[in-house]
N, C-alpha and C positions, 0 to 999 in steps of 0.2 A: 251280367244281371241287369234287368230290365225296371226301373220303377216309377211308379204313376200316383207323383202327390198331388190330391186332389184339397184343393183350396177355393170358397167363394169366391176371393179376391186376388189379384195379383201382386198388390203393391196394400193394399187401403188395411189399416189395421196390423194390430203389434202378429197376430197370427199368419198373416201377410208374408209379414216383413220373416218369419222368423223359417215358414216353409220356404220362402224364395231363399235365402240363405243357405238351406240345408239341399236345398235342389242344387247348387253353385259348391259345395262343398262334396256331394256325392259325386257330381258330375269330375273334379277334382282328386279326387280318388277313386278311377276306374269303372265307376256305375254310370250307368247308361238311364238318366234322370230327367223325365218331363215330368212338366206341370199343367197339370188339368182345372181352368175358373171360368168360371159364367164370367165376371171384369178383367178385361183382359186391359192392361194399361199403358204396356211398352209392342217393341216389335221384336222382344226375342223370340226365337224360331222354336226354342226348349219349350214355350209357354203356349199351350193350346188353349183357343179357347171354346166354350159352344157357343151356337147358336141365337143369337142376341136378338131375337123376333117377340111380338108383339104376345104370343105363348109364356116367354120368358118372365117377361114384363108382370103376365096376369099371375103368373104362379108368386111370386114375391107380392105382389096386389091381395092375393087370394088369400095369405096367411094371415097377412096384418089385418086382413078385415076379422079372420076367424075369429083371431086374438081380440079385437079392438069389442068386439061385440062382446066376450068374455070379462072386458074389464069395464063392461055398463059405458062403452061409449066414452071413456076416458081415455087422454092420450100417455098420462102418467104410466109409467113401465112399459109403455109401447114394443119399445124396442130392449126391454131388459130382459124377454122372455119368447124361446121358441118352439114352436109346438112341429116343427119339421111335416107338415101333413100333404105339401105337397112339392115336386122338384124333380129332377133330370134323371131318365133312365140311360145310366152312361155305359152298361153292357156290350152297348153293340159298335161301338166306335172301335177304331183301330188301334186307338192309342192305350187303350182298355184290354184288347183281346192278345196285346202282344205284350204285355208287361207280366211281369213273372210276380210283384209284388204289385198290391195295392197300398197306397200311404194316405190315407184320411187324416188331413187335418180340421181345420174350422167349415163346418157346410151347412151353415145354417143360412135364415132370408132367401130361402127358395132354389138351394143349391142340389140340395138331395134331400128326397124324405125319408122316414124310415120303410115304407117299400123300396122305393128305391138300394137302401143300404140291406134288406135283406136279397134282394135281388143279385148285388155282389158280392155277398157270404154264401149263395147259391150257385154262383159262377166256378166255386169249387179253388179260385184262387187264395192266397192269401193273404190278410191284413190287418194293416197294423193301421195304429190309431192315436195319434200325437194329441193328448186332450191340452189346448189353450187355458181350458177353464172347464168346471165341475162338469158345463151341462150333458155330454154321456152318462155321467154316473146318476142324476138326478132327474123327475119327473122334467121341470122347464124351464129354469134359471141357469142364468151364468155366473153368478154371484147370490149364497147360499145364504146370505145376511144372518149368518149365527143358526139359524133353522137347522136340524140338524133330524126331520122326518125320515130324512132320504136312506138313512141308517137301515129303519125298515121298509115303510114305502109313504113316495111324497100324498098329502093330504093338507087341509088347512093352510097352504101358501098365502104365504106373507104378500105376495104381488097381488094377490088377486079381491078384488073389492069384501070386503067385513073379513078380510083373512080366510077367502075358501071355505070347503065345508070337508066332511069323509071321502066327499066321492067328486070333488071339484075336478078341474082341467088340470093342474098335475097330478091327479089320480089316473086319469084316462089316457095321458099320452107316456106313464109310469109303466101303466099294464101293455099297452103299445110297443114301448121298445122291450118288456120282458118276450112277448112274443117274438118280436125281429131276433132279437138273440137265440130264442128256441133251438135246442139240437148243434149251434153253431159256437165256434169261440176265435174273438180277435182280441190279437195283442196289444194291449193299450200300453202307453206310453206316457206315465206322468212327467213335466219338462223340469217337478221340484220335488223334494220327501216332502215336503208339507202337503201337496196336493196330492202325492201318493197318500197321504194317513188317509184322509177326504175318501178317496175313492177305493181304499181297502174297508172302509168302514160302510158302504154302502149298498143295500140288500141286492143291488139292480145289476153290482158288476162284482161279487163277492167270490164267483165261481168263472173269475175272466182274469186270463195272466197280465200280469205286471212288471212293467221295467221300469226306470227312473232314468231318461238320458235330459241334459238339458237345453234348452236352445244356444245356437252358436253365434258368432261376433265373429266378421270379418276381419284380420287382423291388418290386413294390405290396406285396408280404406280407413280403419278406424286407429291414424297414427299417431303415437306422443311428440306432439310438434314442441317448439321452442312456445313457452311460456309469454317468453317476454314480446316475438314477432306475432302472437297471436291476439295479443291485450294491444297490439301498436296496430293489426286488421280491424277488430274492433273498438278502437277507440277509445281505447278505456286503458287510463292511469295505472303504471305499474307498483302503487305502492298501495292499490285497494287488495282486499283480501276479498274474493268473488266466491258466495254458497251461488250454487247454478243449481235449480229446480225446471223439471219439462215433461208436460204432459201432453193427450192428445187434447182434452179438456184440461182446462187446472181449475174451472168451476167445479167438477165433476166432484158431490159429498166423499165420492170415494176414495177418492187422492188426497181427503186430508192435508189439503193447503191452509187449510184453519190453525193445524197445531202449526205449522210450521212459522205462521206469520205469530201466534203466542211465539215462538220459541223465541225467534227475533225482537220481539217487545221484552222478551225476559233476557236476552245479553245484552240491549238497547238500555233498561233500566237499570242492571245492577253493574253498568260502565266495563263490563267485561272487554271489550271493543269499544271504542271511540266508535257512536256509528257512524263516520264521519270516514272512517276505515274500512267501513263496510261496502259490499255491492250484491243487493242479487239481481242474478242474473235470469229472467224467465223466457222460458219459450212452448209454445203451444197453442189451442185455441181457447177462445174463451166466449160465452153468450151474456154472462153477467158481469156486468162493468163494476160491480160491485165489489168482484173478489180481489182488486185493485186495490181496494180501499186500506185506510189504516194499515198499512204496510212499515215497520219501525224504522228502518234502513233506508237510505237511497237504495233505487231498482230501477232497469233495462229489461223492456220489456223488447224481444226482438220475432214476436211473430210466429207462423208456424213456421218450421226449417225442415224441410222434407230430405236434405240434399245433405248426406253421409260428411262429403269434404266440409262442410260449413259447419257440421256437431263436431264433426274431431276440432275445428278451430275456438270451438265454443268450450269443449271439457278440458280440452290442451290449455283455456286462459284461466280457468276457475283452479279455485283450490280444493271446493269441498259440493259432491254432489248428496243432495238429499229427497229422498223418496222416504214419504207421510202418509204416505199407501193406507189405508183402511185393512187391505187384501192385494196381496199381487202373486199370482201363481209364479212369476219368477223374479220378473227387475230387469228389462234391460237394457233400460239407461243406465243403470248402476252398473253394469259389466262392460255397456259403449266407454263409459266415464272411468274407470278403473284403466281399461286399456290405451283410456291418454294419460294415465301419470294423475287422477283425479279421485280425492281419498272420498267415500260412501260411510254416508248417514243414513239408516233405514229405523223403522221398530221394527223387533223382533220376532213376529208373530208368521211368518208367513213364505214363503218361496224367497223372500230375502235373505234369509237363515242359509241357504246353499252356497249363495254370492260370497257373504261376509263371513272374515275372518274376527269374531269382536278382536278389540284393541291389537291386531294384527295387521286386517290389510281393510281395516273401517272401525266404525264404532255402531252396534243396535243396542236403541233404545228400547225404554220398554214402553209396553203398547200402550199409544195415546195420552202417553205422557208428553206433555211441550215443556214440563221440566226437568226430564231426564234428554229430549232430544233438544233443548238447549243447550245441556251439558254435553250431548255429542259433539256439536258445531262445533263449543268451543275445541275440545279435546283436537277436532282432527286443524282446525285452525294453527293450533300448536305442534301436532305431531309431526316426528321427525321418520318418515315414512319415504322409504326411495321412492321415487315416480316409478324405475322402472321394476321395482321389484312388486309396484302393482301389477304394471302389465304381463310380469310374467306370470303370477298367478291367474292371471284370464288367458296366457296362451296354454300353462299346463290344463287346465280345466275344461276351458270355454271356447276353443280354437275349432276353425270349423274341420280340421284336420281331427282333432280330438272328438268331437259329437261325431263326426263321416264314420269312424273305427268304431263306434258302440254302436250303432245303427247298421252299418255291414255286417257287424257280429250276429245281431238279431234276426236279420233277413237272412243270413245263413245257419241261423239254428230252426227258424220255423220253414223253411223252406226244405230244408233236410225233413224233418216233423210229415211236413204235407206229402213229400215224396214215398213214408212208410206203407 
């Protein structure tokens, strides 16, 4: 079996990260697995990329302007919303005409348009469709901010200046992909139940089948190292008790770094912890120096860490990882951090709900509460939780051996299907 997961990016972004994984995990179990990005960022030979010309360039150019003119010239939501109107006719490449399945992951920023993707619903092949986030299911957002239009058809968008109108730009790029889908049907692939509810509820993919598999974790890279030589690489005192928090932004409103610094100011004031005993640990980017601020506990701020061996040493030294997520269609720093022996804090609301086990192999909070996810901290601060009886729960579950067997299942139930 032949298959061609198509991804914007190589490496850049959690949907990156999560096809390149699955391409290492198929190719591990028997499937014959490339990857198709416009950014191509290493030299694996598995990883094709196209043509990176000044074409390229203008099609990514070309969208942002559509959009930018849409939102009156403001750079606000620039990039929270994609209208896919132009990008790569990948039909005729080799790498295309000899794969038996097609795997669409994330192809947005000038990767495919929806010509394009009806053009490979035309090819007669078959494909599935791993949604990172809503925006298949919906007119042009990746994040649905409570909106909930899409149920029948997008209109009035939240992103769009005085809140859009009846017939605004996710009206017209709604009725756009009803059309591409026309006559046709692919298999989509929700990575949580939560985002499966989302995208059963939604008028635009209501009549397109559905699975639930969810993204996988290296298990060979992401090791439960020794505790104590990992707090003695980084430098840090073996008698602090470490919450570890890491995003790609930790500015970002939607990672809800706010409650989590409440939650800290509420075990800081009611002496639940000496915070003196405390440590967070962060890692990620950040634009506003701000979100620094007022932080209750001593904190380690250590950067972005791009480099797999350097997270396992960082979840390996913490005690307790937490994700304050707004929205997260899965968590996978919470299953990176589980697989080093690292107990998870989430609220309840969301693609975390598949991760966690409550008071079993984590604690969820309820949503946007910083005084029930204070109460988490503490809980898992105290629980008496094997390390490795976390990570077995992430190998039963979340192993790329475990995701490779539902996804082989699938290619070989629709590929049977195509063959009637």
């Amino acid at each position: 079996m032949r298959v061609l997961i198509v991804n914007t990016s190589e490496r850049t972004g959690g949907a990156a990260v999560a096809a390149n994984r699955l391409k290492e995990s198929l190719s591990n179990n028997g499937v014959k697995a490339k990857m198709l990005v416009r950014d191509k960022q290493t030299d694996d030979i598995t990883v094709v990329s196209l043509h990176r010309g000044i074409l390229s360039r203008w099609r990514f150019l070309w969208e942002r302007w559509c959009i930018f003119v849409r939102l009156h010239f403001s750079r606000k939501h620039l990039f929270e919303i994609d209208i896919a109107n132009t990008g790569h006719d990948i039909t005729s490449l080799p790498e295309f005409k000899e794969a038996d399945i097609i795997h669409l992951h994330w192809i947005n920023q000038g990767m495919l348009s929806l010509t394009d993707i009806r053009r490979i619903l035309q090819s007669g092949k078959p494909v599935v469709w791993t949604m990172h986030d809503i925006w298949p299911a919906v007119g042009i957002c990746h994040l649905s901010l409570q909106c909930e239009q899409y149920k029948t058809a997008c209109c009035h968008c939240p992103y769009l200046p005085s809140g859009g109108g009846n017939h605004d730009l996710s009206t017209v790029v709604w009725q756009r992909k009803q059309r591409m889908l026309q006559g046709f049907h692919i298999h989509f692939v929700a990575v949580s139940s939560w985002l499966a509810g989302m995208v059963s509820d939604s008028g635009l993919l209501k009549d397109q089948p559905l699975t639930v598999i969810p993204n996988a974790v290296p298990l060979s890279r992401f090791r439960m190292k020794s505790k104590t030589d990992s707090r003695d690489l980084l430098h840090i005192r073996a008698d602090k008790r470490i919450i570890i928090f890491g995003a790609a932004r930790i500015d970002q409103p939607a990672k809800g770094f706010g409650y989590l610094k409440q939650a800290l100011s509420l075990l800081a004031e009611r002496h639940t912890f000496p915070a003196e005993q405390l440590l967070l640990v962060l890692f990620g980017g950040y634009k506003q120096e701000e979100v620094l601020a007022d932080i209750a506990i001593p904190y380690q701020y250590m950067g972005y860490v791009g480099d797999e061996d350097e997270l396992a040493t960082l979840y390996s030294a913490a005690d307790v990882v937490v994700s304050s997520s707004l929205s997260e269609t899965f968590g996978q720093t919470l299953i990176e951090a589980q697989a080093c022996g690292c107990i998870p804090v989430s609220f309840n609301n969301s693609g975390q709900t598949d991760i966690i086990r409550h008071l079993e192999t984590g604690y969820l909070a309820e949503y946007q509460s910083a005084e029930d996810l204070a109460r988490g901290i503490a809980w898992a601060l105290q629980a008496d939780i094997p390390r490795q009886q976390l990570r077995q729960h992430v190998a039963r579950h979340f192993s790329g051996d475990a995701v490779a067997s539902q996804y082989i299942r699938l290619y070989q139930e629709i590929t049977a299907e195509n063959g009637k």
